[in-house]
Structure formats: C-alpha cells, structure tokens
C-alpha positions in Angstrom: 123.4 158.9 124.0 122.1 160.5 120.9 118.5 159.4 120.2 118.9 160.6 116.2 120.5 157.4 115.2 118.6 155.3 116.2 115.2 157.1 115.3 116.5 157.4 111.6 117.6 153.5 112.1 113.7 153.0 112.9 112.7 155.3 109.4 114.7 153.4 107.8 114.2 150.2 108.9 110.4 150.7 108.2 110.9 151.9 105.0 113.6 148.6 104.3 110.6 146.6 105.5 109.1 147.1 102.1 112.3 145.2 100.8 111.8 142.4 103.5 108.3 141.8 102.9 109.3 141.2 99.1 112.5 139.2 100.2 109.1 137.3 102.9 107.1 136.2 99.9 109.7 134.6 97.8 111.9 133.1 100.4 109.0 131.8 102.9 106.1 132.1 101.1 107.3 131.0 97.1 110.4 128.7 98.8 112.2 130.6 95.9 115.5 132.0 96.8 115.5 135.0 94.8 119.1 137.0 94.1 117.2 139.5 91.3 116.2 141.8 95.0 120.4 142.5 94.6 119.7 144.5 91.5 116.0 145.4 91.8 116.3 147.7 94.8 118.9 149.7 93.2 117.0 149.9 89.8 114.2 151.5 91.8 116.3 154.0 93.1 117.8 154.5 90.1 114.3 155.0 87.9 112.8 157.4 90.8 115.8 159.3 91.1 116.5 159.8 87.2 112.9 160.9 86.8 112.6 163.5 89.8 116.4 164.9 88.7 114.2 165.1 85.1 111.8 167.3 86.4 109.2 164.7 87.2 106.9 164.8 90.1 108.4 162.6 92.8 104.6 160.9 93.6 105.0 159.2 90.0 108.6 158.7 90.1 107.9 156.8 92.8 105.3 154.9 91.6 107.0 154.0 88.4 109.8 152.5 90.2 107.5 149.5 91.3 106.2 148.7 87.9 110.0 148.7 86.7 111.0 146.0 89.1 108.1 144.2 88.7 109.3 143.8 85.4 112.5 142.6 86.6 110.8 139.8 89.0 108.6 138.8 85.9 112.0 138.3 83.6 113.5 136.1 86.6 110.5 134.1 86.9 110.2 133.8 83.1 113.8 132.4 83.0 112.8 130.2 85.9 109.0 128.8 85.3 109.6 128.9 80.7 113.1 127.9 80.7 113.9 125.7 83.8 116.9 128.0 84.9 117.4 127.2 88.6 115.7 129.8 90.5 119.3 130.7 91.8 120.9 130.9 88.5 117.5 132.9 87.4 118.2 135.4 90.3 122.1 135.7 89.5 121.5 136.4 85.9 118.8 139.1 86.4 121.2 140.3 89.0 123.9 140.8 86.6 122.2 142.1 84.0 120.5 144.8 86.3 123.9 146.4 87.1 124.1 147.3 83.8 121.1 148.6 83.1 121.0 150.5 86.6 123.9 152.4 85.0 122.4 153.1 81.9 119.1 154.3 83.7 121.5 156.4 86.0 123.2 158.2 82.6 126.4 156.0 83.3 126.8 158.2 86.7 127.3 155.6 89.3 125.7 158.2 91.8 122.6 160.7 91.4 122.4 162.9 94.0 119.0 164.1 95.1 119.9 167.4 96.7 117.7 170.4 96.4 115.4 168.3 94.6 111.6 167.8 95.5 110.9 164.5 97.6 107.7 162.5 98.5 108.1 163.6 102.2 107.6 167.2 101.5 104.1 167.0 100.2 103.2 165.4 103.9 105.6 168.2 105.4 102.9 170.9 103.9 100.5 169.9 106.3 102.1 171.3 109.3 104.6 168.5 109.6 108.7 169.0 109.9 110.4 167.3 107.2 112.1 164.4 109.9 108.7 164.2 111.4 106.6 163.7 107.9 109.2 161.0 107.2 108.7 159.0 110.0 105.0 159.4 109.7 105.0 158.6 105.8 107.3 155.2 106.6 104.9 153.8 109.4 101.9 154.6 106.9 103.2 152.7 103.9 104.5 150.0 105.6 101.5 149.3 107.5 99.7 149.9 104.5 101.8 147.0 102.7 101.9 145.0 105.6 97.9 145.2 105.2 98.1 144.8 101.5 100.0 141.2 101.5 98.1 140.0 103.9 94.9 140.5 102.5 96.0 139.1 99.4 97.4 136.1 100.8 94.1 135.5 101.9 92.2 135.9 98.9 92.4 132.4 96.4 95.1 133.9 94.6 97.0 134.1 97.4 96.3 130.6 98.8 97.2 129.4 95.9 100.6 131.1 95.7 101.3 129.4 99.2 100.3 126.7 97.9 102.3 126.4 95.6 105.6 127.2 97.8 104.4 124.8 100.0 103.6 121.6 97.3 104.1 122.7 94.1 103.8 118.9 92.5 100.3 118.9 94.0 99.1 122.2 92.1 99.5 121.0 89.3 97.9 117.5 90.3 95.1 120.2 90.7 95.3 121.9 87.4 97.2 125.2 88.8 99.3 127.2 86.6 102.6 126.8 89.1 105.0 129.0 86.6 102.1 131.4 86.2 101.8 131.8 90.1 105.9 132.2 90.5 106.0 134.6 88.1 103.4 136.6 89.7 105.3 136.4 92.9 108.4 137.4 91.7 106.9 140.5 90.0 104.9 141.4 93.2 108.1 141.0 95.5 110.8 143.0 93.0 107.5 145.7 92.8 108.0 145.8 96.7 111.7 145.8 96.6 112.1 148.6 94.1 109.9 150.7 96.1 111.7 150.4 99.0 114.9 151.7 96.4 113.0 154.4 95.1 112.1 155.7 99.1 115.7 154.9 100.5 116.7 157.4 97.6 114.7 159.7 98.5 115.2 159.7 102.0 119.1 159.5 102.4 119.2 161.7 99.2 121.0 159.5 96.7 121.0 156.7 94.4 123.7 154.3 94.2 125.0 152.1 92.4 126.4 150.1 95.1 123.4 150.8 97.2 121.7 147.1 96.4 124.9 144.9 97.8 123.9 142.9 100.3 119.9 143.3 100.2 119.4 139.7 100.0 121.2 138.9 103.1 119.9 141.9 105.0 116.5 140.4 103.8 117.1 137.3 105.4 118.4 138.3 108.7 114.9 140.3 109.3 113.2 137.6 108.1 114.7 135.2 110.5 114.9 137.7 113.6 111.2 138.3 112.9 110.4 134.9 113.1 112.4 134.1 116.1 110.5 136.4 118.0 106.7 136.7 117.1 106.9 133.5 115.5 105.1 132.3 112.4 101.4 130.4 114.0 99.1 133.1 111.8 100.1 134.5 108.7 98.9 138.4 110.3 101.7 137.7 113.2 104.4 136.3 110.4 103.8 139.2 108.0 104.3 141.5 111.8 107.1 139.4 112.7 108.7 139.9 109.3 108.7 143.8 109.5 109.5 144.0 113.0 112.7 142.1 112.0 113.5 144.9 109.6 112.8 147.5 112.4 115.0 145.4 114.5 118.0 144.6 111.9 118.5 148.6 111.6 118.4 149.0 115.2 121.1 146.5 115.7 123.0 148.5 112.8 122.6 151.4 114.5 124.1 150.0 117.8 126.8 148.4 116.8 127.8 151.9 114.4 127.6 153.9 117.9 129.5 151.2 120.1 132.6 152.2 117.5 132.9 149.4 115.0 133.6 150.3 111.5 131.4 150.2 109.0 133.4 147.6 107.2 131.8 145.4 109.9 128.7 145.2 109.4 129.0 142.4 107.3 130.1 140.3 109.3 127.9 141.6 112.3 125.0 140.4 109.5 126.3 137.2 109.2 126.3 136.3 112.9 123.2 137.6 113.7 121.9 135.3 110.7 123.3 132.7 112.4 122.3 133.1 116.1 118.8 133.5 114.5 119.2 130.1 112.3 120.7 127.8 115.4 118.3 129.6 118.4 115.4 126.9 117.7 118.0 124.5 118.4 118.9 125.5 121.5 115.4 126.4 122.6 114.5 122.3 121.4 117.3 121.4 123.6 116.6 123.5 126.7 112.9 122.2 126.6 114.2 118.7 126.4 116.4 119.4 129.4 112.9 120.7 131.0 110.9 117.7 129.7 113.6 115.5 131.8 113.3 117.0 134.7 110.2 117.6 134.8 108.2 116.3 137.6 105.6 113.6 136.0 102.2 113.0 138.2 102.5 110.4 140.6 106.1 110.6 141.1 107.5 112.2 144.1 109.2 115.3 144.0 
C-alpha cells in the first residue's frame, strides 16, 4: 500500500489541528457552538493567499491571516454578548456574510492558485530539508507549539475564567466577571486559530477556495469527539492532546476510506457516522460496565 496518503493525511491532519483546537475552545471550553469557523478558515486562506500572489512575504501573509479571523470571532461574539443574537444565529450570520467578503478578498476569483509562488515551508526547506520533509516538520512544530500555547493560557486567570465561564456563566457574573467580554475574547482567539489553519492548508495543498471551508465545523467536531473518546478529558494537558490526536486521527480515517475506493462524495456521510459512533460509545461502555458490575463476584459470595 502506498505510505504517501496517509503521511500527507498526518500533515494535514496536524496542520487541521489548528482548526480543532479553535473548534475545542468554543465548543468544550466556551459551550458556544460556533458556525463563524465555516467562513473563517476560508477567509484565512483567502487573506494569505491574496497577499503572497501580491508579492508579499508568505511569513506575514500568514500571520495576517490570524488577526483577520480574529476579527471575524470578535464580530460573532459582538452580535452574541452586545446584542443577544443566539450564539447559533451569531455564527450563521458571520458565516454568511464571510462568503462574501472571502470573494471580494479573493478578487471575485472563487479559486487562487498558489503555484510557483513562495510558501512558508520553503524557508525551513533551506536548511537542508526536502520540501515534503520541511512540511511535516513545520506542522508537528506549530501544532505542538499551539497545543502548548492554549494550554498555558487556560491556566493562567484569564483562562480560568474563560472556563469558567463555559462552565457557569450565571455565577461569573454573581462574581463581578465581564461574561460577554470573556466570549468575545474566545471567539477571536478560536477564529485567529482557525484562519491559520486556512492560511497553512493553502499553502500546503496550493490553493485557496472558496468552497474550501464547507464542512469545518463538523470535521471539528468529529476530532473533538474521537479525541475524547480515546485519551479522555481527566486533565486539561491530556484533553487539549486528545483533541489534536482526533484531528491526526479524522484525516487518517479520510485517508483510508479514499484508498479502500469510496468516492469522495462520501465522506460526508463517513463524517457523520463516525460522529455518531463517537457520541453513543460512552453509552455502550456505561452499559458493558453495568453488565460487569452484575456479574461481578462481590466478597463473601461464592464464586
């Protein structure tokens, strides 16, 4: 079997991870399900492709793709935390509103291709690295590097108050916390996350999309889940783990099912089931144990 797929499936699932640890902090960590990650992964591929095809150095191409969906987090959580939009309907409006301005940023081209243009990878690539080997390198780095990041912060009293707030907001403000203020900031920091994951996928499969963001939410949450399902969530180190590993895993499975012959058209619904198997397996696992517990041999009884 050809190894290629499946190590590009690991690059990019890596380099998605940065999408899922966004998707992570709003879904688990904020309890806010947020729909803007639809729209803000493709405007970061949009702003870091328009700018390298410019003539702009792909290092700050890439980093102004963060600040732009960060931007686009801050306007959902505006609507949300200011206005009392339903943090769906917040999401779904942003959402909207992104596909238009994605095509504006993209000159009205619903596709930017990136070839023979300079990419981030190349500068690691000068160091005595192949181009597929400096990308693999450069997606382990910043992920682990993010996955660091978030969990540091989460630590920090900004960040326990953030989960704090997904986790009660009614008593934060019982405790004088800014609640909008801290959803705001959350939304901004997971759409900064998300639209640097666009701005590397871009780079990496050498094109922007406009199509490219369909589906990010629900890809989000199957990593999510799978992560959680295996490495749990006890210590917020391991659930942050868990979560990327879920990405790694999600493109794997991708990957698989591709090479087994299924169409592409698929994949939806392969998504779809293996959200589910992930949702209902801590019901079955509750159930075999009670089948255990009842069978189990209690002291003093005979065997």
């Amino acid at each position: 079997m050809n190894l290629t797929v499946f190590y590009g499936a690991i690059v990019q699932g890596l380099f998605y991870g940065l999408m899922v640890l966004g998707v992570f902090l709003t879904f688990r960590i904020l309890d806010f399900p947020d729909l803007t990650v639809d729209g803000s992964i493709t405007l970061g591929a949009a702003v870091a492709a328009s700018l390298i095809i410019s003539g702009v150095n792909p290092v700050v191409a890439t980093l102004v793709a963060p600040l732009a969906g960060a931007l686009a987090g801050i306007v959902t959580g505006t609507l949300h935390a200011r206005f009392s939009i339903p943090p769906l309907l917040a999401g779904i409006l942003s959402m909207i509103g992104l596909h238009s301005i994605n095509l504006r940023v993209m000159g009205g081209s619903p596709n930017l291709p990136l070839l023979r243009q300079p990419v981030i990878f190349e500068y690691l690539s000068k160091t005595g690295f192949s181009l597929r080997h400096s990308e693999f390198v450069f997606s382990f780095l910043i992920a682990l590097f993010f996955v660091l990041l978030l969990y540091y912060f989460l630590i920090t009293e900004t960040g326990q108050a953030l989960r704090a707030t997904g986790d009660n907001e009614i008593m934060m403000r019982s405790l004088g916390v800014n609640t909008g203020r801290m959803k705001i900031m959350g939304l901004g920091i997971s759409n900064a996350l998300v639209a640097l994951c666009g701005a590397l996928v871009a780079q990496y499969q050498g094109f922007a999309d406009i199509s490219m963001g369909i589906g990010t939410i629900v890809a989000g949450l199957a990593s999510v889940i799978v992560g959680e399902v295996l490495l749990g969530k006890a210590r917020i180190i391991v659930w942050i783990f868990a979560v990327l590993l879920g990405s790694v895993l999600y493109r794997l499975i991708i990957a698989l099912v591709l090479r087994l012959g299924f169409q592409p058209t698929d994949l939806k619904l392969f998504t779809a089931v293996i959200v589910t198997i992930a949702l209902i397996s801590p019901f079955f696992k509750s159930y075999t144990d009670k089948v255990k517990d009842k069978f189990k041999v209690k002291p003093g009884m005979k065997a």
